[in-house]
N, C-alpha and C positions, 0 to 999 in steps of 0.2 A: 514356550511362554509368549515368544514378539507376537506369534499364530493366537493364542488366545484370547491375548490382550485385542487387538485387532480387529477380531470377529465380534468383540461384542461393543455395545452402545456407547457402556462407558470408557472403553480405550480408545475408540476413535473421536468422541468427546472430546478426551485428554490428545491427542493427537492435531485436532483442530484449534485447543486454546494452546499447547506448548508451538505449532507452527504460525498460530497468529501474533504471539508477542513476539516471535522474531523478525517477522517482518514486521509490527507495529516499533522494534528497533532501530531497524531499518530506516524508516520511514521518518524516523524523528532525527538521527544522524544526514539522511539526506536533504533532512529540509535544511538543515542548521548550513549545511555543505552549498545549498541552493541560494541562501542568502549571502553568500559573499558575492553574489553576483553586483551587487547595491554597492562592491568596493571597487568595482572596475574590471578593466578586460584584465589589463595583467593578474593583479590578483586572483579572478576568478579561474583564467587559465592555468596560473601554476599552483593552486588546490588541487584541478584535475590534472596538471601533470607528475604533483605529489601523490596520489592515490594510484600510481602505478608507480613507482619507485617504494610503497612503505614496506620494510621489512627488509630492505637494501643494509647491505649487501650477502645476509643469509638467505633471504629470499630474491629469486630473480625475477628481474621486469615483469611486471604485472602477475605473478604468480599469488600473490595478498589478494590483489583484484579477483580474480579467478576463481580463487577459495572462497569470496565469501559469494562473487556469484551462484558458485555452485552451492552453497548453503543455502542461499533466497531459491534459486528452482526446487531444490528439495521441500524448503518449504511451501513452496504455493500449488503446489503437485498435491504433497502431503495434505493441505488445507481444502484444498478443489476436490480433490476425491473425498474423504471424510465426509464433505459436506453433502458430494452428492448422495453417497452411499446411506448418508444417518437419511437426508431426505427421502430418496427409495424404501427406506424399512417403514418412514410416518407415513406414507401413502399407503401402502400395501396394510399396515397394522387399521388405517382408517379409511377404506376400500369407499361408504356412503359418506354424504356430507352429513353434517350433526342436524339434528331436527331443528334445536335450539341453536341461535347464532353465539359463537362465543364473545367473549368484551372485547371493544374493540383495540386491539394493539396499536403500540408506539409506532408512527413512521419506519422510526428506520428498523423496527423488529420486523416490518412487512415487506419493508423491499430489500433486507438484507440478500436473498437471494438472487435477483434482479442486477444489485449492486456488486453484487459477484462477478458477475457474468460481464458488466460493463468496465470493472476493474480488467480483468482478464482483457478483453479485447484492448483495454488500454495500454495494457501493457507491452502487446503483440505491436499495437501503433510506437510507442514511444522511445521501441528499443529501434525501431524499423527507422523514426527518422534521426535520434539525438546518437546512437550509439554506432548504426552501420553507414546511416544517411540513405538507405535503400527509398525511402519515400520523403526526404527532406526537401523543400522547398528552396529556393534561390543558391544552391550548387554548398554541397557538404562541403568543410574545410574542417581537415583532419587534423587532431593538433590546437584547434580552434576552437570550444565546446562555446566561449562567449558568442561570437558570433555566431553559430549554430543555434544558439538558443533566442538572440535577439531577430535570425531569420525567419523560425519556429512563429514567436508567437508575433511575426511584423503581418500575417497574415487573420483572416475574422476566423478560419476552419479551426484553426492550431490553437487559438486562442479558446474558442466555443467547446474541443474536445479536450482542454485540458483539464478547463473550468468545469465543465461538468463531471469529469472522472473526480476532480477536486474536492467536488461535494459528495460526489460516490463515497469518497473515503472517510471524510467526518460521519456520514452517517455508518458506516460499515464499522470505524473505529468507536464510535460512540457506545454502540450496541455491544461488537465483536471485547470489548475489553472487560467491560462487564461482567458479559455470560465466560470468559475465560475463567474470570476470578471465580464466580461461584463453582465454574465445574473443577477448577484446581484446590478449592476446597478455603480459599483465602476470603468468602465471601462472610458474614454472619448478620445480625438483625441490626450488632451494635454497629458494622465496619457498611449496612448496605448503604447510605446514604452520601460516607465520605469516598468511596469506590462510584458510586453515580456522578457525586461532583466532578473527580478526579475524571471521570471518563468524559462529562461535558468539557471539562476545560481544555483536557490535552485532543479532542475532535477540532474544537475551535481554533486551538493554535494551528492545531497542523495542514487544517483549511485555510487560516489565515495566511499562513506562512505559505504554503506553495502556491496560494493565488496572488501575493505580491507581487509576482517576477511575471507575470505575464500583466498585470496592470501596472507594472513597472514601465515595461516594454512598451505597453500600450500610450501611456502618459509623457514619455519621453524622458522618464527619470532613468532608465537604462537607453542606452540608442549604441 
């Protein structure tokens, strides 16, 4: 049954809107988590030192943590391939270009793909400098995620690729939450217009929200 569902359009559909709301979970838990940064180093370091102890003492040191990473790779695997895979079958099923141009689509309907791709690489950068420190600027300190993050963005590069993966995601979210509902089947004629607001509003926060902490940084309201 996993085999059938799978191989055809609409379970890898359902595959890409059930692994995009978990990461668009994600995503809204980590900004909420990113903004304690505005309370201070202590505060914001013993969030992150609570987020490996949660589950203590049934769960051992960072075993929570763990779990749900291993959850998020599931998901973005799950998503990245679906995506490519449904893309490979629209190529192939429309081999010539259409004689007639179609209407011209939404932004972020066109560069969704694009924005894929720019997420993904961001992700590879941001575990590489915030999580291992393997490409971190002005010397990782473990234990420290405050200062790590105000070393991050004390630079123009860390600043310029955040911000721009930043907007990667409103547009990606904007779109991505949308086409989830209709293809989960929550979409209709009465509900499409309050699911479009919903999706502009919650794009805008979570753009908003995670580019605070780097024009935080930048303006000296974190240092």
């Amino acid at each position: 049954m996993a085999r059938t569902v799978w191989g055809s359009t609409v379970g890898k559909k359902a595959v890409m809107a059930v692994s995009g709301l978990i990461m668009l979970l994600y995503l809204v838990v980590h900004m909420i988590g990113n903004l304690k940064i505005f309370f201070g180093a202590g505060e914001f370091n013993h969030y992150a030192h609570w987020l490996r102890t949660v589950g203590e003492p049934f769960m051992h040191y960072e075993w929570t943590l763990w779990a749900v990473r291993v959850v998020l790779v599931l998901a973005v695997v799950a998503h990245a391939v679906s995506a490519y895979q449904l893309s490979r079958r629209d190529i192939k099923a429309r081999p010539d270009k259409y004689v007639h141009k179609k209407p011209r689509a939404s932004y972020a309907t066109r560069t969704m793909r694009w924005g894929g791709i720019i997420l993904g690489l961001f992700i590879v950068w941001h575990v590489l400098d915030l999580t291992t420190g393997t490409v971190h600027s002005g010397g990782f300190q473990e234990g420290r995620p405050y200062q790590n993050v105000v070393d991050t963005f004390s630079t123009w590069y860390g600043n310029v690729v955040y911000i721009v993966a930043m907007l990667a995601v409103g547009l990606h979210v904007r779109h991505g939450f949308w086409s989830a509902a209709q293809t989960l089947g929550v979409g209709s004629r009465t509900r499409d217009r309050a699911l479009k607001t919903a999706a502009d509003v919650l794009a805008l926060l979570l753009t908003a929200g995670f580019i605070a902490v780097p024009v935080g940084v930048m303006t000296g309201v974190v240092s």
